[in-house]
C-alpha positions in Angstrom: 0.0 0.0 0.0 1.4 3.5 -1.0 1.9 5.4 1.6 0.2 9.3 0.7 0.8 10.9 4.1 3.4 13.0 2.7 1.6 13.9 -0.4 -1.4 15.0 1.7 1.4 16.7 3.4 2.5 18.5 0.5 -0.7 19.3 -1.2 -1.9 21.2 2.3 1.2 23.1 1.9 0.6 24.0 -1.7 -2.6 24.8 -1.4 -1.6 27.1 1.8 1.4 28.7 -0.3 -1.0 29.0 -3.2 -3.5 31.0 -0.8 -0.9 33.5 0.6 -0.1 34.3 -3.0 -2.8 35.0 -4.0 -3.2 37.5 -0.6 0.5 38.5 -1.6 -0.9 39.3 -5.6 -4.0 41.0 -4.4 -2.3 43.2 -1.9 0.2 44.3 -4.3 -3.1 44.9 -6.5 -4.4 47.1 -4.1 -0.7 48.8 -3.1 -0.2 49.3 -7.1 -3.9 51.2 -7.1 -3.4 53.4 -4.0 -0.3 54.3 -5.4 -1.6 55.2 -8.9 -4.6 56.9 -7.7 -2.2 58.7 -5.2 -0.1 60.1 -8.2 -2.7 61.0 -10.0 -4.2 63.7 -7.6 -0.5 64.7 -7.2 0.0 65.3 -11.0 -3.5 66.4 -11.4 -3.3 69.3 -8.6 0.5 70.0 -9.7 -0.9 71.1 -13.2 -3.9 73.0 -11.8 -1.1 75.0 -9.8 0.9 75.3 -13.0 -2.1 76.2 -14.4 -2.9 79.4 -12.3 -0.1 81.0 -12.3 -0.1 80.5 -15.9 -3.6 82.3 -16.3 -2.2 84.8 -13.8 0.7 85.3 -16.1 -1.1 85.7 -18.9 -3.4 88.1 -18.1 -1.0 90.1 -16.6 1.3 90.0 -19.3 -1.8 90.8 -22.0 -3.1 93.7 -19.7 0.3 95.0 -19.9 0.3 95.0 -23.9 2.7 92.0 -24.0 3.1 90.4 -27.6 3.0 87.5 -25.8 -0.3 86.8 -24.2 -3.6 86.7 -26.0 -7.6 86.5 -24.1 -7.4 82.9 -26.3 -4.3 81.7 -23.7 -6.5 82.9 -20.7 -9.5 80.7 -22.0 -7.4 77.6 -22.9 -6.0 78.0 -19.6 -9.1 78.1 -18.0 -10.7 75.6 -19.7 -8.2 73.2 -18.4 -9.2 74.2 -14.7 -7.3 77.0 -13.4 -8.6 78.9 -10.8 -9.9 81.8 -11.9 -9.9 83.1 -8.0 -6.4 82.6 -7.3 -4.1 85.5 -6.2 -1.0 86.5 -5.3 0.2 89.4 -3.0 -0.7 92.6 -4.7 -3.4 91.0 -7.4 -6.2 89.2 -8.4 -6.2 87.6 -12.1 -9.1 89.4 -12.2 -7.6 93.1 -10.9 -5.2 92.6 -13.6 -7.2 92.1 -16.2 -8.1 95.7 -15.5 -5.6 97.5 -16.8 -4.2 98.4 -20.4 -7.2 99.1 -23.5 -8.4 96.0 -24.2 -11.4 94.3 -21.4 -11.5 91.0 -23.1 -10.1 89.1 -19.9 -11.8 90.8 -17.7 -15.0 90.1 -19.2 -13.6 86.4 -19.6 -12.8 85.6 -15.8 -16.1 87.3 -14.7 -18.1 85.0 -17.3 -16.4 82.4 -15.6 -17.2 82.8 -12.0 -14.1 85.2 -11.1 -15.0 87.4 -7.5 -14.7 90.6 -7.5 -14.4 91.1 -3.8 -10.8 90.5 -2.8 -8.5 92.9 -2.3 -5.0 93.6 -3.7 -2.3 94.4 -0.8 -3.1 97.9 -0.7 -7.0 96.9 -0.2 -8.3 98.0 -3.3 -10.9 95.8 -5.1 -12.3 95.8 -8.4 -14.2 98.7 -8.4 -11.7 101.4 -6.8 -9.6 100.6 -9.9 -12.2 100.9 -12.7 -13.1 104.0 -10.9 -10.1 105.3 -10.7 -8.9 104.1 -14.5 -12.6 105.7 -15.5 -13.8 102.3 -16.8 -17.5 103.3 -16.7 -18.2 99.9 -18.5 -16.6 98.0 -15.6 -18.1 100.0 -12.6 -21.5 99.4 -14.2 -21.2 95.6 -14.2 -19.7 95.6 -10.7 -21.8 97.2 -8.6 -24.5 94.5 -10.0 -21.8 92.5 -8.1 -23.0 93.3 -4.6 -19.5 94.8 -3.8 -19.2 97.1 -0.8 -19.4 100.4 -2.5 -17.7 102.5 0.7 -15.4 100.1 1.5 -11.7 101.7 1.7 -8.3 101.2 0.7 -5.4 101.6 3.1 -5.1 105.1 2.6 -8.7 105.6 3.2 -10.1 106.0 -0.3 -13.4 104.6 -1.6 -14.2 104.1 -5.0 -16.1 107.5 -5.2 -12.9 109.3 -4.2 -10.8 107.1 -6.7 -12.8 108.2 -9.1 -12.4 112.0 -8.0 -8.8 111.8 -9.1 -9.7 110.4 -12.3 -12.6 113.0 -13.2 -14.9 110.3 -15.5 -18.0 111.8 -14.6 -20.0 109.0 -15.9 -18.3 106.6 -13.4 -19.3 109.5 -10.3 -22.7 109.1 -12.0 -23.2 105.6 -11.5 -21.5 105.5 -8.1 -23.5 108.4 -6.6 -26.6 106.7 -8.1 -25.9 103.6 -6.5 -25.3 105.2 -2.9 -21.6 106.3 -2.6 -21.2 107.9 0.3 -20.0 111.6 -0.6 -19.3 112.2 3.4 -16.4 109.7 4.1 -13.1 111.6 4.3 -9.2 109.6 3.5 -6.6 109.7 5.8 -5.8 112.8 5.0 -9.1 114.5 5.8 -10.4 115.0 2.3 -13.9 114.5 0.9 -15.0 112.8 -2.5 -15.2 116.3 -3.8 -11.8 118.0 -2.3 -10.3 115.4 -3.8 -11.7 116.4 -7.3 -10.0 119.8 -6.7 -7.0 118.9 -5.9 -6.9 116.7 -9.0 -8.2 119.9 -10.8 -11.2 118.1 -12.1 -14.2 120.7 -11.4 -16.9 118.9 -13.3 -16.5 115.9 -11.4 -16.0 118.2 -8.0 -19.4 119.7 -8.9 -21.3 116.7 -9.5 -20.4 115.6 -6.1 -21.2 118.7 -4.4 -24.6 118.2 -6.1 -25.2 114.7 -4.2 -23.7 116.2 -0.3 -26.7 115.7 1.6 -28.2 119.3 2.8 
């Protein structure tokens, strides 16, 4: 009679070895999927970084005139996910996009869920600086924005007095109209409409003395 102790033996021991293989496959499996999935979110948010400061770049560089830059470069840029929001000390994409002739980008990042309510380093926010660049346009579309229309810089300037230096009197139209506050002094003690004199624009000066409560 053959004796099959020892192959019983051996098959328990193959089958055992056989099992913690397959444990050993499966949990390099699930090792090899964490791991992928782990580089993934790494790659994915490395680009979406890349990303932003790419769309900052290139709306600073366009607002600046730059040969390089073009609104199509902000709109690739954001289709691919950058974040239309983030900023840097001293800017906002969107702040950028303020400045130099052409509003395409700004137009673009507010289509596309940009805030106007942050403040550069100084404090000003989107509307100081289209008041004080005389962007009528601009000041129109942001105070639909539900933007603080007294708020101040550091230096104590609202956008009414911002747009005192700058004399549009179509922007001191629209903020007066909305409810600027032609009371509030800077840190130097000056009214909305001193500020117009000093800056030697009398039209705007007298469409501000028009709106001082009595």
């Amino acid at each position: 009679m053959v004796d099959t102790s020892n192959l019983k033996r051996l098959n328990r021991s193959y089958r055992a070895l056989s099992r913690w293989k397959q444990v050993g496959i499966w949990l390099w499996v699930i090792v090899g999927i964490i791991s992928l999935t782990w580089a993934t979110l790494v790659t994915r948010a490395t680009a979406r970084h890349q990303n932003t400061l790419l769309l900052a770049q290139a709306v600073i560089f366009y607002s600046v005139a730059s040969p390089w830059a073009h609104p199509a470069a902000a709109r690739i840029l954001i289709e691919h996910g950058a974040d239309v929001n983030a900023s840097k000390p001293g800017f906002t994409p969107l702040t950028s996009s303020m400045y130099g002739d052409d509003p395409t980008n700004f137009w673009l990042l507010l289509a596309h869920g940009a805030d106007p309510k942050p403040c550069t380093a100084d404090g000003t926010n989107a509307l100081m600086i289209a008041a004080a660049l005389g962007k009528s346009e601009m000041v129109r579309e942001l105070l639909h924005r539900n933007i603080d229309i007294n708020l101040a810089d550091k230096y104590g300037l609202t956008a009414l007095m911002h747009a005192a230096t700058e004399g549009d009197t179509t922007t001191i139209s629209l903020l007066l109209a909305a409810g600027a506050d032609t009371t509030l002094m800077d840190d130097e003690n000056r009214t909305a409409e001193e500020i117009a004199i000093d800056w030697q624009n009398r039209p705007a000066a007298q469409l501000i003395h028009k709106s001082l409560p009595h």
